[in-house]
N, C-alpha and C positions, 0 to 999 in steps of 0.2 A: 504494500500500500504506500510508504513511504514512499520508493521510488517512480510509482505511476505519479504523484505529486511532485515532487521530484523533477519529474521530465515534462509533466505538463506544468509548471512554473517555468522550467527554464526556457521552454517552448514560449511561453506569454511573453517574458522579456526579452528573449529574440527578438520576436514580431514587433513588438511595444517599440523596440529599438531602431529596427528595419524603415517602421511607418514614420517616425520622425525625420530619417534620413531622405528622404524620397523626396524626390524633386519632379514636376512632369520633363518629356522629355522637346526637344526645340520643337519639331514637327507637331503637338501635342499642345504648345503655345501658342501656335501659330495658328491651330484649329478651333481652337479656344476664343484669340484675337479676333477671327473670322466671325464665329457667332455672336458673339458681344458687338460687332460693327452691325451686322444686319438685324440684329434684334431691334423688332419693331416697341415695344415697350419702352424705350430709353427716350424713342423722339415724344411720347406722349405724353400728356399734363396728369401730374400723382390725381391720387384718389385722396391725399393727405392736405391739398393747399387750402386754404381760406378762403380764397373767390371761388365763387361757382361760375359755370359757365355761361347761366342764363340770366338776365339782368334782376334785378330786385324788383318788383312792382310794389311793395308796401315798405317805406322805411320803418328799419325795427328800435330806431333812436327811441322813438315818438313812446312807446309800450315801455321801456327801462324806466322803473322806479326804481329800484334799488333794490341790495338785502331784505330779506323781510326773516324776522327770527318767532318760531310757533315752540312754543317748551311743548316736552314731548309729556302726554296726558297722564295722568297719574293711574296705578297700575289698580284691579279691581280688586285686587286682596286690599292691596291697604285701603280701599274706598270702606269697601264692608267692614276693615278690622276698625275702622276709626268710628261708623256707625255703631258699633257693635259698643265700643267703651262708650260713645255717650250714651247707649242707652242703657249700659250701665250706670252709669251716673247720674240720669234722670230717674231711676230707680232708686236708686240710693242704693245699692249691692255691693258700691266699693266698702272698705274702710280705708281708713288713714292711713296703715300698714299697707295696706295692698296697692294704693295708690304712690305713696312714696317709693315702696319697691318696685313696682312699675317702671317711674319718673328714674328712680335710679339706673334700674338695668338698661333704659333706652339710655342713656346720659353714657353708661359703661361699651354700649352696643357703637354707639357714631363713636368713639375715641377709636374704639378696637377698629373698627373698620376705616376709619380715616386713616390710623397707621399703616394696615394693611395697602390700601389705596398708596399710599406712599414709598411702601417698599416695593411694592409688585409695580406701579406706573410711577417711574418718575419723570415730572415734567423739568423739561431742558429747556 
């Protein structure tokens, strides 16, 4: 087994070797030069430039206000979990206890998570 590895490794950096060596040959450049002259591709306009070829009919200045920034909607759990504590709270079913500890572990939650934010993304 060694050896079949062995021989097929030294086979790979043969080859590996051979391909970097390799140059095409004049005749071989020179049919190369030939297609890249007549290739009809080179005389035509990219599919990549900024004009188009047929004229504008509606200027699009006119339509540009600007940026416009839409904050992205708040998510349905937290809609319900926040409905859910005040109606907690219009019940009266919190205590003081429960409340504080609440107020705390959310207080404990955005630090954790801010740090986390911080080491996982840092902004440059």
């Amino acid at each position: 087994m060694k050896r079949k590895m062995l021989t097929a490794g030294l086979f790979l950096a043969v080859s590996v070797l051979n391909a970097q060596d390799w140059q095409p040959k004049e005749w071989q450049k020179y049919v190369i030069e030939q297609k890249v002259k007549s290739d009809t591709l080179c005389a035509s306009q990219t599919v990549m430039t900024y004009r188009r070829a047929d004229d504008v009919k509606i200027a699009p200045q006119a339509f540009r206000c600007g940026p416009f920034y839409v904050p992205d909607p708040p998510s349905l759990f937290a809609e319900q979990e926040k409905a859910l504590e005040r109606a907690r709270w219009e019940d009266r079913d919190y205590t003081f206890g429960q409340a504080m500890g609440e107020v705390f572990l959310e207080f404990v939650g955005n630090i954790f998570v801010g740090a986390l934010d911080n080491l996982l993304f840092k902004k440059r």
